[in-house]
TORZA-396975 format. One record per atom (N, C-alpha, C): x negated, y, z. Coordinates in steps of 0.1 Angstrom, whole numbers, plus 2048, in hexadecimal, padded with zeros to 3 digits. Each point is the difference from the previous one (the first is absolute). Layout:
<pts>
XYZ ...
</pts>
This chain:
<pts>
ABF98DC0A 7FA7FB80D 7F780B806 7FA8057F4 7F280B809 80980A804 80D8047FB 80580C802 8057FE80F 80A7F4805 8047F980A 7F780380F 7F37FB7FC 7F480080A 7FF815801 7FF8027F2 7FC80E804 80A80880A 8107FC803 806805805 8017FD80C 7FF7F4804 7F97FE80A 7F9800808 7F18047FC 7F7807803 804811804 8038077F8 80780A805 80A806807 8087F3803 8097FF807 7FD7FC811 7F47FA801 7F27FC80B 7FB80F805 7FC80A7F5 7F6808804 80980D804 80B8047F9 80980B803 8067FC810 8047F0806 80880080B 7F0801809 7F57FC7FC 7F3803809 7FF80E805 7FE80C7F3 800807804 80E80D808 80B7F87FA 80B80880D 7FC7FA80E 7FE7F57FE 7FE7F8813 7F580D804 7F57FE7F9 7F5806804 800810805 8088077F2 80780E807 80A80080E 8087F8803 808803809 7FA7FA80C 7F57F8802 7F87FA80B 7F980D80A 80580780E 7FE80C7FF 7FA7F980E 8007FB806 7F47F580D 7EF80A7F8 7FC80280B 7F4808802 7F57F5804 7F97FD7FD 7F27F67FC 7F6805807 7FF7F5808 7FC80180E 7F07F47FD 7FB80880B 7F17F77FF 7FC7FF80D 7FB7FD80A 802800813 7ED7FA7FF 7FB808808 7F37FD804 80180180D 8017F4805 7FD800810 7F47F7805 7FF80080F 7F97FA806 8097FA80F 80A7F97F8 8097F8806 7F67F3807 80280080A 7F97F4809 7F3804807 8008127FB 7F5806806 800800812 7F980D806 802804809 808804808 80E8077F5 808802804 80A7FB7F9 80C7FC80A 80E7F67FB 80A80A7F9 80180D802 80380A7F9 8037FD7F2 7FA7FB7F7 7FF7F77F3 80C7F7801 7FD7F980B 80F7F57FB 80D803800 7FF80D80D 80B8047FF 8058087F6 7F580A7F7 80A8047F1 8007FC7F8 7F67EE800 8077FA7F9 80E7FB7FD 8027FA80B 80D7FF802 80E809800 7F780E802 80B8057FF 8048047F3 7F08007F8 8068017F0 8057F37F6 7FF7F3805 8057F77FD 811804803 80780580B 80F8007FE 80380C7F5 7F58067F8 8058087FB 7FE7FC7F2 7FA7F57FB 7F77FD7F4 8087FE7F6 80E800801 80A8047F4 7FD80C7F7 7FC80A809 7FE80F7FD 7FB7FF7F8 7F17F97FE 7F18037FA 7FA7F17F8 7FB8057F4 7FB7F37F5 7F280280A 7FA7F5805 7F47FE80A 7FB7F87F4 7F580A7FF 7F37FA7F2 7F67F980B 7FB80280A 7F3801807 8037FC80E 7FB7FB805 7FB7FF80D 7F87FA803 7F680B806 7EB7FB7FF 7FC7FE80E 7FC7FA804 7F780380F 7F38067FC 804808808 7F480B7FD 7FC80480C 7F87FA80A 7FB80380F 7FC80A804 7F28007F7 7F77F3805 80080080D 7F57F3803 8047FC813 8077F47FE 809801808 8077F5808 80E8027F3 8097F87FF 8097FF7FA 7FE7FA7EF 80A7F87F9 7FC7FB7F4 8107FC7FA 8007FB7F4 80C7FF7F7 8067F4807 7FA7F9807 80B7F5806 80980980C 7FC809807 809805806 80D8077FB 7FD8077EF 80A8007FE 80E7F8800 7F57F27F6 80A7F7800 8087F980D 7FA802809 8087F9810 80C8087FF 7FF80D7FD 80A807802 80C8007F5 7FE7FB7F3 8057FF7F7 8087EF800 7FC7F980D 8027F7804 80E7FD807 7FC80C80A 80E805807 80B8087F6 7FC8037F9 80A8077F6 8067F87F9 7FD7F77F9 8047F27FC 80E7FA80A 7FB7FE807 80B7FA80B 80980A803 7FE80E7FD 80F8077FF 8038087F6 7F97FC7F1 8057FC7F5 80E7FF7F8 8057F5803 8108037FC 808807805 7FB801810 80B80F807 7FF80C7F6 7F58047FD 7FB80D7FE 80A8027EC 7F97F07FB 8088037F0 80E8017FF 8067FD80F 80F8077FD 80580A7FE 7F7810801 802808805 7F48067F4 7FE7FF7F7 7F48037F8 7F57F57F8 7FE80A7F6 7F97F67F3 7F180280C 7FD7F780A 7F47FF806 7F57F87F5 7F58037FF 7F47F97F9 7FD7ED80A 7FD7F97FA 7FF7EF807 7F47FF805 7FF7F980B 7F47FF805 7F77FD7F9 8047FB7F3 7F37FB7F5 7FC8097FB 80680B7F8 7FF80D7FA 7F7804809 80380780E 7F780780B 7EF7FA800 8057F17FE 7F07F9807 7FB7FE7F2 8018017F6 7F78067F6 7F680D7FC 809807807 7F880E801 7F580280C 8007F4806 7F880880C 7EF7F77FC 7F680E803 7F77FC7FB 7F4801808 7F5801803 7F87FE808 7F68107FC 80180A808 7F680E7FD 7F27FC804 7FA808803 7F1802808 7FE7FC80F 7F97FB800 7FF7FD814 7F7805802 7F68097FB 7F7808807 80080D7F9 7FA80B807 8078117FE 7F57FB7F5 80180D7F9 7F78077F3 7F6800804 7F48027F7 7F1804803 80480E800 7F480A803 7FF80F800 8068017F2 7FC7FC7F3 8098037F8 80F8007FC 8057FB80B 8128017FE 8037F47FC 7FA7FA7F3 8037F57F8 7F47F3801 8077F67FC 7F37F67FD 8017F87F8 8097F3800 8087F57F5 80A7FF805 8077FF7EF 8107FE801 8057EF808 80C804809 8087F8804 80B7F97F9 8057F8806 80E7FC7F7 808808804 80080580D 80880E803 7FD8097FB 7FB8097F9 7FC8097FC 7FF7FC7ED 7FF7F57FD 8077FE7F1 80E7FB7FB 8077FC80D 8057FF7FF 80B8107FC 802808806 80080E801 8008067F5 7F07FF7FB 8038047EF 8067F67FC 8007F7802 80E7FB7F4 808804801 808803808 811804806 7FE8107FD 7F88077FF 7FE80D7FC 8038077EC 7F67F17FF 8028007ED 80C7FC7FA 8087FA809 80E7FE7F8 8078097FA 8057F97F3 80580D7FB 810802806 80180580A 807807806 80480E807 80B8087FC 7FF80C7FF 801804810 8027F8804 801806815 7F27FD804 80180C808 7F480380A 7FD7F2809 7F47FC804 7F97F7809 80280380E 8087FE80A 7FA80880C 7F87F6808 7F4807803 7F97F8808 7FE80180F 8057F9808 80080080D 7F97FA80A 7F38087FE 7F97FD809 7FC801814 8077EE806 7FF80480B 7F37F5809 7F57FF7F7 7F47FE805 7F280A7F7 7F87FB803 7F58047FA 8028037ED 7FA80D801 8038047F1 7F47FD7F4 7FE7F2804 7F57FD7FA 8027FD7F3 8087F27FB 8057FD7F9 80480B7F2 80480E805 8068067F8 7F480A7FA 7F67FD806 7F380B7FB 7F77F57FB 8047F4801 7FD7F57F2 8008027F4 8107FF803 8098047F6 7FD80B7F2 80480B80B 8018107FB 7EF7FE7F7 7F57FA80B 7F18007F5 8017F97F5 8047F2800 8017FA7F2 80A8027FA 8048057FF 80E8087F8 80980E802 7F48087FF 80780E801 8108067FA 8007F57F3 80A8037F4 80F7FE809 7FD7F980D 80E7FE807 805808806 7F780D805 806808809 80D808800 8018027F1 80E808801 80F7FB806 7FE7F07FC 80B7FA806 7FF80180D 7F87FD80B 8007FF80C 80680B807 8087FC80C 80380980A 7FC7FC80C 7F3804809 7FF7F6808 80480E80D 8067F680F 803802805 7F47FA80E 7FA80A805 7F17F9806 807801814 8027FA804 8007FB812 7F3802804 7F980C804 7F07FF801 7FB801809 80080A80C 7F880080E 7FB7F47FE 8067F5809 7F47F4804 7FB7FA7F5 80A7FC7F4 7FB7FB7F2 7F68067FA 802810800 7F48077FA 7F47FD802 7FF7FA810 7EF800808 7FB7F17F7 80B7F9800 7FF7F67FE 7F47FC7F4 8028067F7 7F48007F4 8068107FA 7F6805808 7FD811800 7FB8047F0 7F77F57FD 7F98017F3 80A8057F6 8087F57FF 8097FC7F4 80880B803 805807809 80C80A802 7F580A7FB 7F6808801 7F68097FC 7FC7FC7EF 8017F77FA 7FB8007F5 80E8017F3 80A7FD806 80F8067FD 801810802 7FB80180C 80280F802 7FC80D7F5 7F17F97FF 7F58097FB 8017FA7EE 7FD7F67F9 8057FB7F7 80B8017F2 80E80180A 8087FF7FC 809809805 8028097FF 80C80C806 8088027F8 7FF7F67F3 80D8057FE 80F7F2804 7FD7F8808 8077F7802 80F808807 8057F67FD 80E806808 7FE7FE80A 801806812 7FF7F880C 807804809 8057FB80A 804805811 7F47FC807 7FA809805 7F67FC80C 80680580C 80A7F2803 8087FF810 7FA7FA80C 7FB80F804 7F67FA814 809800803 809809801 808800811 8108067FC 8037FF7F4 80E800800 8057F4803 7FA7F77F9 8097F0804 8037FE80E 7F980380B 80080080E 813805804 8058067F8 80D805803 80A7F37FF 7FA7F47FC 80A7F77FC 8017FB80E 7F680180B 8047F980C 7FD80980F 7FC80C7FC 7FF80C80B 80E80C7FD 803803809 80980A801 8107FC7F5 809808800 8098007FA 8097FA80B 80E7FC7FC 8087F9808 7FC7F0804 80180780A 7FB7EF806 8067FB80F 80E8087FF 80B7FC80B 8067F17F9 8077FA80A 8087F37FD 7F77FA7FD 8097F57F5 7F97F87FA 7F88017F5 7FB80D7FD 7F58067F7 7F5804808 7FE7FD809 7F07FD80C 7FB7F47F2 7EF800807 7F77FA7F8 8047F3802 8027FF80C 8047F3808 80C7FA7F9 809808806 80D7FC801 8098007F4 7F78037F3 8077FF7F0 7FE7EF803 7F17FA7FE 7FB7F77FE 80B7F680A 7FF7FE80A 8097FA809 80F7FE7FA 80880B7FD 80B8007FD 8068007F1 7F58027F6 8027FC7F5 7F77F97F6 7F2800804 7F67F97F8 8007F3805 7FF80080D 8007EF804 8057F87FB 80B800801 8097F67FF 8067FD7EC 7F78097F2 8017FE7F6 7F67F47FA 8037F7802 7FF7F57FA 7F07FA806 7F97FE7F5 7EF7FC803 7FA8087FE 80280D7F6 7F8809801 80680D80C 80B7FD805 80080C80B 7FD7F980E 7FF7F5803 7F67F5808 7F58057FE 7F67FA7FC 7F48017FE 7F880E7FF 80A80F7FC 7FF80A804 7FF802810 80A7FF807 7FF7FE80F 7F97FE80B 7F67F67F6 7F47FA807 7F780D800 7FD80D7F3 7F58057FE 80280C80B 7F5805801 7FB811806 80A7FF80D 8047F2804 8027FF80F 8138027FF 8027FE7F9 8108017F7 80380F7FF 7F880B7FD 80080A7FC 8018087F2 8058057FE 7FE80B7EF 7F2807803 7F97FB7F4 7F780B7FA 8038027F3 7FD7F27F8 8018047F1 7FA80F7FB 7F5800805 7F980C7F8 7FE7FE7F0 8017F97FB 7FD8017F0 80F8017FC 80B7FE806 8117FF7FA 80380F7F8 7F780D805 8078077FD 7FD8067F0 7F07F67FB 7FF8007EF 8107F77FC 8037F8803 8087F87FB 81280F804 7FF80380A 80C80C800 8028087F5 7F48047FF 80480A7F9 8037FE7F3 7FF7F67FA 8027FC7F3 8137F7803 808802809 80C7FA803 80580D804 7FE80D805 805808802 7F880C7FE 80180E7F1 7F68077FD 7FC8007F1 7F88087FC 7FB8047F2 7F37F7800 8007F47F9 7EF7FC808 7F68077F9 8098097F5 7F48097F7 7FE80B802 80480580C 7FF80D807 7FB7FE80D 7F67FF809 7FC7FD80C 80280D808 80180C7F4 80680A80D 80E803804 80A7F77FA 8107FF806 7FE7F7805 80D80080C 7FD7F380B 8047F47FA 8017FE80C 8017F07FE 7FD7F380C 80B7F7801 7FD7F580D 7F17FD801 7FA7FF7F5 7EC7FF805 7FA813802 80980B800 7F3806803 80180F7F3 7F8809809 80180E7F2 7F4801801 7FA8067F7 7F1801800 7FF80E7F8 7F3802803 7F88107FB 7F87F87F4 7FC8107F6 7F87FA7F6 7F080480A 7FB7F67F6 7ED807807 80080C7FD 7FD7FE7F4 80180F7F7 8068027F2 7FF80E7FB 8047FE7F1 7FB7FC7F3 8097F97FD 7F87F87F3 8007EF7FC 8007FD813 7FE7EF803 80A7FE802 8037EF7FE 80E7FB800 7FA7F7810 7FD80680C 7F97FC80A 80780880C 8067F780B 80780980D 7FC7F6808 80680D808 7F77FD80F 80B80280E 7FD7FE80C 80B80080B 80380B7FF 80980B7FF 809809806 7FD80680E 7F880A800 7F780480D 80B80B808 80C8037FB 805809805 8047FE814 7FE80C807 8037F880F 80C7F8801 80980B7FA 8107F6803 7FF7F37FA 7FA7FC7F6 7FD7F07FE 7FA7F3803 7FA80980F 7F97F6804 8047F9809 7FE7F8803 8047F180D 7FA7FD809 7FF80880C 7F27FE805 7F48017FF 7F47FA7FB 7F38027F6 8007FD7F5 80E7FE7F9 8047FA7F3 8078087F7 7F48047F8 80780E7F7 8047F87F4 810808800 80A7F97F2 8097F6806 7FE7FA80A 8067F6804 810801803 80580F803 80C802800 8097FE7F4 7F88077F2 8077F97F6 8067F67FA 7FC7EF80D 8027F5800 80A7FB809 7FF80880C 80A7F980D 808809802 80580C7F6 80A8097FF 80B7F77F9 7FB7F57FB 80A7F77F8 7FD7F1806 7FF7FE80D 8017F4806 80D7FB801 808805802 8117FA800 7FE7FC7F6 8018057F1 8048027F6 7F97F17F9 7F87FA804 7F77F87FB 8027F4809 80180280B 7FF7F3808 80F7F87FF 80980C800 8107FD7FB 7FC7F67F2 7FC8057F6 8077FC7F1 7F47F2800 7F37FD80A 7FD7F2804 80B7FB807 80880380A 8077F6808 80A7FA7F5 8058077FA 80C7FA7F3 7F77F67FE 7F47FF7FB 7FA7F87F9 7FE7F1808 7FC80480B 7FC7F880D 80A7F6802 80A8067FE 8107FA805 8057F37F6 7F58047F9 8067F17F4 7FC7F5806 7F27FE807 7FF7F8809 7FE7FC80C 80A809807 7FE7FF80E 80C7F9805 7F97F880C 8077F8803 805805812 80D8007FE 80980280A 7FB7F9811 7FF807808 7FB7FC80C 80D800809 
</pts>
């Protein structure tokens, strides 16, 4: 009998750990300030919901602070729900239940001058998903205030190696200046993208004849996909921005462990030698107007907006 159970048991832990080897979905953690200021949030939500086959989604914090909170997630994970079955035909998609367990409530107000102050359930949450014993990197995608993660990183330094965080910063940086400074100075040896003005390439320049205008994607192919390409429609005046989409690109097309090969989100410079820390890509030919690096993003606007429409098309409905 004990021999029976012992094979058993090992017969449990060997199929765990093949599953667990071949599980190659990149572990994703999303800090936004969805419901904030800007609707930009909903829209990469949504846009990384048609992709969320790709990626094991450990996290998703509201992390503002200000205006926006974890029920906005959920509205949107509402709409995703309702096109739900379309989407699991076409892919092992995660259930609306799985999604709305992860979402957790960050900080609503910036840092003191110290960067840090008391842990959140966003920000413990984090270290949890950090301490698993699992051998894939964390990427952390931060597209609100980086508060939460300079929680984190303080009460629990031991997590940093796993993290890859991918930072959306200009306006988020102002946002709690503290907390981005006490990462800065602190902690250098974190993994980081500190992305001002590459992401800007996801909705300035590139091709944007036809139906790949900011406009006229949304019109002719976002509208009319289900409840979440609805409710897209409504945002930024039924326009593309999705400025935070292009953390989520680059990890669908690209080395996401090399920030200086391209990639759909973006190529980046190191700061300097030594640091596993980059920065926008200052070269002139790279720039976009006042948006240095930004070409490395909308040199691959076809390429990206195309391999969403396939996606789009599972639930769009015929006019």
């Amino acid at each position: 009998m004990q021999r029976k159970v012992l094979i058993v048991l090992l017969s449990l832990i060997l199929a765990f750990i093949g599953g667990y080897g071949q599980d190659k979905k990149h572990r994703v953690i999303i800090l936004s300030d969805i419901g904030g200021y800007d609707e930009d949030d909903d829209q990469s939500f949504i846009h990384y919901l048609f992709y969320a086959d790709c990626f094991a989604t450990e996290g998703l914090i509201s992390s503002p602070p200000g205006k926006g909170r974890a029920k906005d997630f959920r509205e949107v994970i509402d709409l995703y729900r309702k096109d739900y079955s379309k989407l699991q035909r076409h892919g092992s998609f995660p259930s609306p239940r799985i999604l709305e367990k992860v979402v957790k409530q960050g900080a609503v107000e910036p840092a003191p001058a110290a960067g840090h102050s008391s842990p959140t359930e966003g920000s413990k949450w984090l270290i949890r998903c950090a301490r698993k014993p699992d051998p894939r990197p964390l990427f952390i995608l931060v597209w609100g205030s980086i508060t939460d993660l300079a929680q984190a990183v303080h009460d629990a330094p031991d997590i940093k190696p796993k993290l890859r965080v991918h930072f959306i910063a200009s306006w988020n940086q102002r946002q709690d200046s503290a907390a981005f400074r006490y990462i800065e100075k602190y902690h250098t040896d974190i993994w980081m993208i500190q992305d001002n003005s590459t992401f800007r390439g996801w909705y300035s320049g590139g091709i944007q004849t036809g139906d790949l205008g900011n406009k006229s994607f949304v019109e002719q192919h976002i509208a009319r996909a289900g409840a979440m390409g609805s409710y897209f429609a409504t945002l930024k005046q039924g326009s593309i921005k999705m400025g935070d989409s292009p953390s989520v690109a680059r990890l669908l097309y690209g080395n996401p462990e090399n920030p200086e090969e391209d990639s759909w989100g973006g190529r980046f410079s190191p700061l300097d030698t030594g640091r596993h820390w980059w920065i926008d890509d200052t070269s002139a030919n790279l720039k976009e107007g006042p948006y240095p690096g930004a070409r490395t993003v909308n040199k691959w606007r076809e390429a990206y907006l195309r391999d969403w429409q396939k996606r789009l098309s599972w639930l769009s409905k015929i006019r």
